[in-house]
C-alpha positions in Angstrom: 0.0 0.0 0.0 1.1 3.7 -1.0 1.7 5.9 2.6 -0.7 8.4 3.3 0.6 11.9 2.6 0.2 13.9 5.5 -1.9 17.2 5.0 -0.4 20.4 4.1 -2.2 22.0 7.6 -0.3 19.3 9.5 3.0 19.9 7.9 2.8 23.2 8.7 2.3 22.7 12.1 4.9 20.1 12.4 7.1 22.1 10.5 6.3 25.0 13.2 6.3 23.1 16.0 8.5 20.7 17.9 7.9 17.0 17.9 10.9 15.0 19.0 9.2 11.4 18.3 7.7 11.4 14.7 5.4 14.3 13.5 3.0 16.3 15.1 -0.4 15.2 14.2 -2.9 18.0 14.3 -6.7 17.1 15.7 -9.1 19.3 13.9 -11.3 20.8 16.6 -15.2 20.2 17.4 -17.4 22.7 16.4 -18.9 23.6 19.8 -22.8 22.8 20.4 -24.6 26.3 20.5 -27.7 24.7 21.5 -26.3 23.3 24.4 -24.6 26.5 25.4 -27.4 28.5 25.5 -29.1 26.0 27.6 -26.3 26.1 30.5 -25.7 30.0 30.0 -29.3 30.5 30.7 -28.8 28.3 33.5 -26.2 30.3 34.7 -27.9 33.4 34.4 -31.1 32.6 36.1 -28.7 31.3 39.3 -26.5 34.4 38.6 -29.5 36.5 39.0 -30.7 35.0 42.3 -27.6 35.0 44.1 -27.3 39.0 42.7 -30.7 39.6 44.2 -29.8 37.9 47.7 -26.3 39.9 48.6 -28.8 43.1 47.8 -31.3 42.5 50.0 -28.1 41.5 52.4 -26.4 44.7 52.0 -30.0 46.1 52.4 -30.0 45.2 55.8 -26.4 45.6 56.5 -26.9 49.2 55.6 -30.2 49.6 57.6 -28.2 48.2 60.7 -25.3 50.4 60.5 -25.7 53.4 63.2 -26.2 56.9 61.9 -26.4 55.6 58.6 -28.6 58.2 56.8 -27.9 56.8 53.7 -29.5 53.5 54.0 -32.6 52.9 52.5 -34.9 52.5 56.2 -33.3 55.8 57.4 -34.4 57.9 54.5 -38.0 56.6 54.3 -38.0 57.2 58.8 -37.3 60.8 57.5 -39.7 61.1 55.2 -42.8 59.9 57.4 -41.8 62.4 60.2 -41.8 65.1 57.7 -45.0 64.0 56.5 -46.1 63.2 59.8 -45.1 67.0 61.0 -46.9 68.1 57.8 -50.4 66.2 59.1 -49.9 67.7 62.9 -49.5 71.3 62.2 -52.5 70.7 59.9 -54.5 69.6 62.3 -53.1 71.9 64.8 -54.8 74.5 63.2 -58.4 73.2 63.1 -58.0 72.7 67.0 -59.5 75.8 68.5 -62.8 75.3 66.4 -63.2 71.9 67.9 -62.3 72.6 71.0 -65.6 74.9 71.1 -67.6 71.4 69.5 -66.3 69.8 72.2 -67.5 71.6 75.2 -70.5 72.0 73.8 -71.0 68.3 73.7 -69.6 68.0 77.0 -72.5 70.5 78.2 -75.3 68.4 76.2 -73.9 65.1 77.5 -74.5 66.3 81.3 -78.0 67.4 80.6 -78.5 63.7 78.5 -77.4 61.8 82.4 -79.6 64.3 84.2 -82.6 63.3 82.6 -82.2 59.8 82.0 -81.4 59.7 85.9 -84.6 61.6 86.7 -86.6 59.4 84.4 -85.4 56.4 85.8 -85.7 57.4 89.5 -89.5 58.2 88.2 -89.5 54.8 86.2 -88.4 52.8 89.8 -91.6 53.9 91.6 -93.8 52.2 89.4 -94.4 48.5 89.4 -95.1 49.2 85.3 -93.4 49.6 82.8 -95.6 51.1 80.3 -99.2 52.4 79.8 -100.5 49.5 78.3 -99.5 47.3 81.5 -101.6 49.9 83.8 -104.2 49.9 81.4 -104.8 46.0 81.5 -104.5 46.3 85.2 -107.4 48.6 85.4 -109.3 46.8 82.9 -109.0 43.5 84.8 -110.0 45.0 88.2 -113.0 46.0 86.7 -114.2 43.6 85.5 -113.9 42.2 88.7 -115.7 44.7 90.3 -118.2 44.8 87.2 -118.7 41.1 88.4 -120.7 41.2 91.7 -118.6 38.2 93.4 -116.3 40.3 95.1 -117.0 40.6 99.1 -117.3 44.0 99.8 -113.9 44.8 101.4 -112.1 42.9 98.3 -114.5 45.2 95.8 -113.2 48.4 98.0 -110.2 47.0 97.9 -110.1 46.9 94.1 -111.5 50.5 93.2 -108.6 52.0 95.5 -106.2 50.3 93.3 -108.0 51.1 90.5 -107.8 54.8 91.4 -104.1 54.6 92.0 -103.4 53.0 88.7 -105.3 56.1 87.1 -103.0 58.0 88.6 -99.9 56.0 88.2 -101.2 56.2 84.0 -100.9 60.1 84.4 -97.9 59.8 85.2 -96.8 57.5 82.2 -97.6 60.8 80.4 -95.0 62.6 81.9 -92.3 59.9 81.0 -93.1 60.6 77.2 -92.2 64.2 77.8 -89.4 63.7 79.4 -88.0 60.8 76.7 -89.2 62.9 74.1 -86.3 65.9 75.9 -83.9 63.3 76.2 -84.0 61.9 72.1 -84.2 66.1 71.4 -80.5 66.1 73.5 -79.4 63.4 71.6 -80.2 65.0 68.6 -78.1 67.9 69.1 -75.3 65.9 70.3 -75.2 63.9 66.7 -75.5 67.3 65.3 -72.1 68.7 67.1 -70.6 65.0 66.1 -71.4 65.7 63.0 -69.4 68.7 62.6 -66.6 67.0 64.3 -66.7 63.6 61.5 -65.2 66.2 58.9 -64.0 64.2 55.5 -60.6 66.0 55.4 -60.4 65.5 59.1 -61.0 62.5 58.8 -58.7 61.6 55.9 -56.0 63.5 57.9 -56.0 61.4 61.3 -55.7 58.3 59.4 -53.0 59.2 57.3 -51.5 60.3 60.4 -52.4 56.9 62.0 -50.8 54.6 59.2 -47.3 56.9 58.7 -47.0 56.7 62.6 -47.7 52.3 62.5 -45.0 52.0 59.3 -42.3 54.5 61.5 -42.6 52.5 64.6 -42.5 49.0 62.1 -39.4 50.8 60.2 -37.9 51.7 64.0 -38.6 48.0 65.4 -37.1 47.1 62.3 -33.4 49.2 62.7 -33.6 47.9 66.1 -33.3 44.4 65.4 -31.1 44.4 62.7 -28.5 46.7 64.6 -28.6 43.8 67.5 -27.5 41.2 64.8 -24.8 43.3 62.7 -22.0 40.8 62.9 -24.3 38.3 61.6 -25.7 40.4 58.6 -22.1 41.0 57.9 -21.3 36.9 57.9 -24.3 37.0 55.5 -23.5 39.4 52.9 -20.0 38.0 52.8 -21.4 34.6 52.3 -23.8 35.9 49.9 -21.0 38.5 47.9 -19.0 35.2 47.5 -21.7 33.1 46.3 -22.8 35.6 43.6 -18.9 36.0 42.4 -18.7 32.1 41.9 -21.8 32.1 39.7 -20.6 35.0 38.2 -17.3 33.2 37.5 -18.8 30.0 36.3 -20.9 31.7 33.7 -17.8 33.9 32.2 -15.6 30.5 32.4 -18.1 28.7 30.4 -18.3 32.0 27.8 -14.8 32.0 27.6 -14.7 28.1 27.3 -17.5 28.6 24.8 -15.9 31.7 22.3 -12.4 30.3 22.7 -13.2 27.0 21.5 -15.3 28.9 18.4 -12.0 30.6 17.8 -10.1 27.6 17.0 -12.5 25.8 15.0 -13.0 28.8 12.8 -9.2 29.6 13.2 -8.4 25.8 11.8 -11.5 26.0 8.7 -9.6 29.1 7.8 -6.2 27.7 7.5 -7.4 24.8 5.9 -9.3 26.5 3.5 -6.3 28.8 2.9 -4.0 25.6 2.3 -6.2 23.7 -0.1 -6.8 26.9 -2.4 -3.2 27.3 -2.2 -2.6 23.8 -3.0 -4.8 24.2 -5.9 -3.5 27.1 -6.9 -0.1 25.8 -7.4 -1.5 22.4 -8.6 -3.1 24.9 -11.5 -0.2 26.8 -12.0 1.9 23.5 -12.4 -0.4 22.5 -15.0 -1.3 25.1 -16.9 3.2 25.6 -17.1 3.2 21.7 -18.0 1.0 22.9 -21.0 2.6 25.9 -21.7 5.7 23.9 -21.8 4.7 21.3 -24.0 2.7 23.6 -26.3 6.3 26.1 -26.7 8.4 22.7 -26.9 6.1 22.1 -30.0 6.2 25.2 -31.5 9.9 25.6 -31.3 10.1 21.9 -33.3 7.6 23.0 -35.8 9.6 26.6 -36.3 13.2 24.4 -36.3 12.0 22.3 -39.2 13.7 23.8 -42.6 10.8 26.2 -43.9 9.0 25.6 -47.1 9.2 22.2 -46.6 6.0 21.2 -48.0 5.9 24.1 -50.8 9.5 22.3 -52.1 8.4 18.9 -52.2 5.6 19.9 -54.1 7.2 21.9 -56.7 9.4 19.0 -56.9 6.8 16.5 -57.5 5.4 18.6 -60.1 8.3 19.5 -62.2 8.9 15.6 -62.5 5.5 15.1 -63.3 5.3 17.7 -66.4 9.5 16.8 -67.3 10.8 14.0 -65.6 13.9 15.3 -67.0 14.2 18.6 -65.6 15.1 17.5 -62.4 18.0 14.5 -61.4 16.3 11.4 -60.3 16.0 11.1 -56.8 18.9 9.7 -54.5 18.0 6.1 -53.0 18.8 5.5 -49.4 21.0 2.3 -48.7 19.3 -0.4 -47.4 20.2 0.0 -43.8 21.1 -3.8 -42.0 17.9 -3.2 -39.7 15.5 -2.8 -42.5 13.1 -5.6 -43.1 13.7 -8.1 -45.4 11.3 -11.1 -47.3 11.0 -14.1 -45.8 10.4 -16.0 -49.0 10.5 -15.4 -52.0 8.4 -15.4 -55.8 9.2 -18.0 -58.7 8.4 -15.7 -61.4 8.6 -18.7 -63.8 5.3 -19.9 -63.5 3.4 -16.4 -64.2 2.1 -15.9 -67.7 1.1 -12.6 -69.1 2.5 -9.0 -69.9 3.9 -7.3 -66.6 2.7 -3.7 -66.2 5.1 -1.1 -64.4 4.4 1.8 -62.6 5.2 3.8 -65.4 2.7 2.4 -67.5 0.5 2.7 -64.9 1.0 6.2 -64.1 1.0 7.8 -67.9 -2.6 5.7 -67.9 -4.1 7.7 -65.3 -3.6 10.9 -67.5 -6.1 11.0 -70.6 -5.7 12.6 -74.1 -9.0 13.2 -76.0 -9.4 12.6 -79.5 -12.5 15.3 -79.6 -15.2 12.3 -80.3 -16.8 10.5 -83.2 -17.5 12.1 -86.3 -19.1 9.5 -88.4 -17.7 7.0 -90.4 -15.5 8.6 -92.7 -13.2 10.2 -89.2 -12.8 6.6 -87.9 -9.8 5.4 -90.1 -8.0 9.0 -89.8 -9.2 10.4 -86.4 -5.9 10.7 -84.9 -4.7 12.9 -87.6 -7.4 15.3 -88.5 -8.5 16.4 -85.0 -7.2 18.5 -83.0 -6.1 16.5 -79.3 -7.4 17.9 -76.0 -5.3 18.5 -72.5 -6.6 17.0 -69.1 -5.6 16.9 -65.8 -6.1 15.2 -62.5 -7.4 17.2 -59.4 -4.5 16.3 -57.7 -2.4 18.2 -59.8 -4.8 21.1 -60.1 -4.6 21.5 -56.2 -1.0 20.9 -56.0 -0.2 23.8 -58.2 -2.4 25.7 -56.5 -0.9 25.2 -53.6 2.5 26.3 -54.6 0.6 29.1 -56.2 1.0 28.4 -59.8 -1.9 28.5 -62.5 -2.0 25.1 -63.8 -1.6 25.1 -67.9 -4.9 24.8 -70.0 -2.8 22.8 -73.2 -0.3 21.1 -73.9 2.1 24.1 -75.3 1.9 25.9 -71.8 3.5 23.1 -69.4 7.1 24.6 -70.3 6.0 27.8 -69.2 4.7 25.9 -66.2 7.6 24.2 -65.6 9.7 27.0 -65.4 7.5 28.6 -62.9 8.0 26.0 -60.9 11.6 25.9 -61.2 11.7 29.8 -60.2 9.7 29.4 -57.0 11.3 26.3 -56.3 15.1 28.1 -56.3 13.6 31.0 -54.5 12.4 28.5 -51.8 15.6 27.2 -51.4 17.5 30.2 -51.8 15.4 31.5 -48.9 15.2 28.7 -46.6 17.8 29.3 -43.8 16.5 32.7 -43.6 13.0 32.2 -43.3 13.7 28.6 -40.6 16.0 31.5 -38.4 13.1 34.0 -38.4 10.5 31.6 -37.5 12.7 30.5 -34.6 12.7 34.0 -33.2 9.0 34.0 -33.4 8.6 31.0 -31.9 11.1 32.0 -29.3 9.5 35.3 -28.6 6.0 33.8 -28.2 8.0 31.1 -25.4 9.3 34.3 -24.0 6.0 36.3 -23.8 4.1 32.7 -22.6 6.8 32.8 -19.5 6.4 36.5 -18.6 2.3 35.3 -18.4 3.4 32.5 -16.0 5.4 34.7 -13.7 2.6 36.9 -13.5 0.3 34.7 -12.4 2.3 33.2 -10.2 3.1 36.4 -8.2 -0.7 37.5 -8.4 -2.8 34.2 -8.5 -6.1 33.6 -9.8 -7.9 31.8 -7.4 -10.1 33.3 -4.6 -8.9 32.1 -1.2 -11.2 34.3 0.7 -14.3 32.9 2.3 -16.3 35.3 -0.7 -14.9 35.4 -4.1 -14.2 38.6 -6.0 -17.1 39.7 -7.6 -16.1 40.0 -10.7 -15.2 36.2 -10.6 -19.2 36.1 -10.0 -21.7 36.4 -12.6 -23.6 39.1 -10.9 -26.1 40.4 -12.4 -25.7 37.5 -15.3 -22.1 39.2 -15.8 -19.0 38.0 -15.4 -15.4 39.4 -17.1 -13.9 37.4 -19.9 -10.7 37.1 -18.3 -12.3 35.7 -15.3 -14.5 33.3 -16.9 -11.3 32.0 -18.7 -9.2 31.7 -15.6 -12.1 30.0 -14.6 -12.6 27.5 -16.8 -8.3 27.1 -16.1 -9.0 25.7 -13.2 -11.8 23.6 -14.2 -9.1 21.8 -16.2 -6.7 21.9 -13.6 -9.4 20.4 -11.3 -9.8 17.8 -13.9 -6.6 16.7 -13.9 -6.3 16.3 -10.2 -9.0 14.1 -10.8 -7.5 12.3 -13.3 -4.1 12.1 -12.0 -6.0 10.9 -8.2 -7.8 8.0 -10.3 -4.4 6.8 -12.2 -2.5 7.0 -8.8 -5.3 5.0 -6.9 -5.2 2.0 -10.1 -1.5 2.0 -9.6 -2.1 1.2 -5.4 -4.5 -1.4 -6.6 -2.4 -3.3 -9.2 0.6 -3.0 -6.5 -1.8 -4.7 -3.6 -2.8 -7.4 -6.3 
């Protein structure tokens, strides 16, 4: 098996770093869970924000305990109920001379009020009744005793003496009304003196005044406590300050923990997106000179081959086609020891016929025209009474033309022909060396110009590494520059390659295993 190449990212490390026993091998951090983190921040911060609230309402109470604090919280609020408090007494300080004058004069009504209901209950005692309608009754029921003739005479005597009594005692009921009727008439005035004291703003005023004073004695009791247990409020808000600091602590460790491990990761895609566009930058640039190479190798071979090459072997060929003789025959190579030879050979013997050679062959493949049939006295004497006609192949029509040379139309212009063909084909030879040096330098100019390209590129690249490609490597708006489509479509074939090559590396691992 082929070894596995180790990655550019981890040869740069290990090339940075120091590994004493073999190379460094680089672990690609995990992408940290944001889900989860969000869950255990908000953790955090809900146990952050309870302990925060405790150590306040500890230093609250530290603060209220502290002597001569004015500053604290329960001081300022004492001081703003006695002012208020001041506020309601001078108020009411004022409406105290009128009331003062109610007062008495409910005091005076108030005596008058016992006075009667003494003398009507002293009046009340002597009767055994309570009411009219009880003395009434009596009387009725004693006469009708009397009414009754059974009585003796001393019981019926007896009887009309009470009866005259309880006429008497009913008289007297009379006066009670009166004198109930003077006692509701003093309680009547005394509501109306009330009345006049049960004032709304009054009113509003003394229980205002009775609510600030309950919350400054509950604010008082309050100071008083906690200024008995200072040292212990102080143990409190220590505990509490260092409670709140760890859970303030744990939530910034797992925020650092949190950012810093989102740093590497994105720190690591970076640098490994940097190294693989730069590896496939220089992969391109490697091919694209490979091909530049090979392209200026083959243009150089093509310029160092003698020039009019073609144009003389064609001239050639058709000055021995129109004079063989204009022209010495060509020179015959010797047969070289490695060339092939026949393994058997022919008994001509046994063949019968004519033998036709090339010659033959070739004057048969161009045609002279005897102009037709004209009846029956031209057939004995066609060949000398008509004019012959001049034909040739389209082979040799577009070899002339080639060479540039109007092909002859008879028979008495091939001479003419001939020597236009010897005239180009001297000029072509005459000019040769000349022409094979200056399309050298062409060919060595266009190498030239091709490297310049090459070193350009290099130095300024053509691929985007950055994380958003240049927009005019984009088609925005269904645009894109030639140049960039080209370089482009570069590394399309450079990708290609790498693809290529990948696959022919991966057989060769495979054929090696097997």
């Amino acid at each position: 098996m082929a070894d596995v190449a180790t990655p550019p990212a981890a040869q740069k490390a290990t090339a940075n770093g120091s590994a004493p026993q073999g190379k460094q091998q680089i672990v690609k951090p995990d992408k940290p869970d944001e889900e989860k983190y969000k869950e255990e921040l908000a953790k955090l911060e809900k146990e952050h924000a309870a302990a925060q609230e405790k150590l306040n309402a500890c230093k609250a109470k530290l603060d209220n305990a502290k002597p001569n604090n004015k500053d604290s919280p329960n001081a300022k609020r004492q001081q703003e109920l006695k002012t208020e408090l001041n506020a309601i007494r001078q108020t009411q300080q004022g409406n105290k001379s009128g009331r003062n004058a109610i007062f008495e004069k409910i005091k005076k009504l108030d005596d008058q009020l016992k006075q009667q209901l003494a003398e009507l209950k002293t009046a009340k005692g002597k009767s055994n009744y309570k009411s009219v309608e009880e003395v009434d009754q009596e009387i009725a029921r004693l006469q009708k005793q009397v009414d009754g003739g059974m009585m003796k005479l001393v019981d019926e005597k007896k009887a009309l003496a009470e009866i005259s009594a309880l006429n008497k005692a009913r008289k007297n009921f009379s006066g009670f009304d009166a004198q109930q009727k003077k006692i509701e008439d003093i309680k009547a005035q005394i509501a109306e003196q009330k009345k006049l004291l049960d004032d709304p703003e009054n009113k509003a005023l003394s229980d205002k005044y009775t609510k600030l004073q309950t919350e400054l004695d509950a604010l008082k009791a309050e100071q008083d406590e906690a200024f008995k247990n200072l040292r212990t409020l102080r143990e409190q808000t220590d505990k509490a300050r260092a409670e709140q600091q760890e859970k303030y602590q744990a939530r910034k460790d797992l925020k650092d923990a949190y950012f810093q491990q989102l740093r590497a990761y994105k720190t690591y895609e970076s640098e490994a997106r940097k190294i693989r566009f730069e590896k496939r930058r220089q992969e391109q640039l490697q091919y694209v000179a490979s091909k530049r190479k090979e392209a200026a190798s083959k243009r150089l071979e093509e310029a160092s081959t003698p020039a009019y090459g073609d144009e003389i072997i064609a001239a050639e060929g058709l000055i021995r086609h129109f004079d063989p003789s204009a022209l010495p025959p060509k020179e015959t190579t010797a047969a070289s020891k490695f060339a092939a030879s026949a393994q058997r050979t022919v008994d001509e013997s046994g063949l019968k016929g004519t033998r036709i050679s090339k010659k033959d062959t070739e004057e048969e493949s161009y045609f002279v025209g005897t102009g037709g049939k004209k009846g029956k006295k031209g057939k004995k004497g066609g060949a000398s009474s008509a004019p012959a006609k001049f034909n040739l192949n389209i082979g040799i029509i577009e070899e002339l033309a080639k060479v540039g040379v109007e092909a002859p139309s008879s028979q008495e212009d091939i001479p003419a022909t001939v020597e236009k063909l010897k005239a180009k084909l001297a000029h072509w030879k005459e000019d040769q060396d000349r022409k094979t040096k200056e399309n050298i330098a062409k060919a060595q100019k266009e190498i030239e110009r091709l490297e310049a390209e090459e070193a350009e590129e290099e130095a300024s690249g053509s691929t985007d590494a950055a994380r958003k490609p240049a927009q005019k490597n984009q088609a925005v708006n269904g645009n894109a520059s030639a140049e960039a489509e080209l370089t482009q479509e570069k590394d399309a074939t450079a990708d290609a390659a790498e693809d290529l090559k990948k696959a022919s590396l991966e057989d060769k691992e495979a054929a090696a295993d097997a």
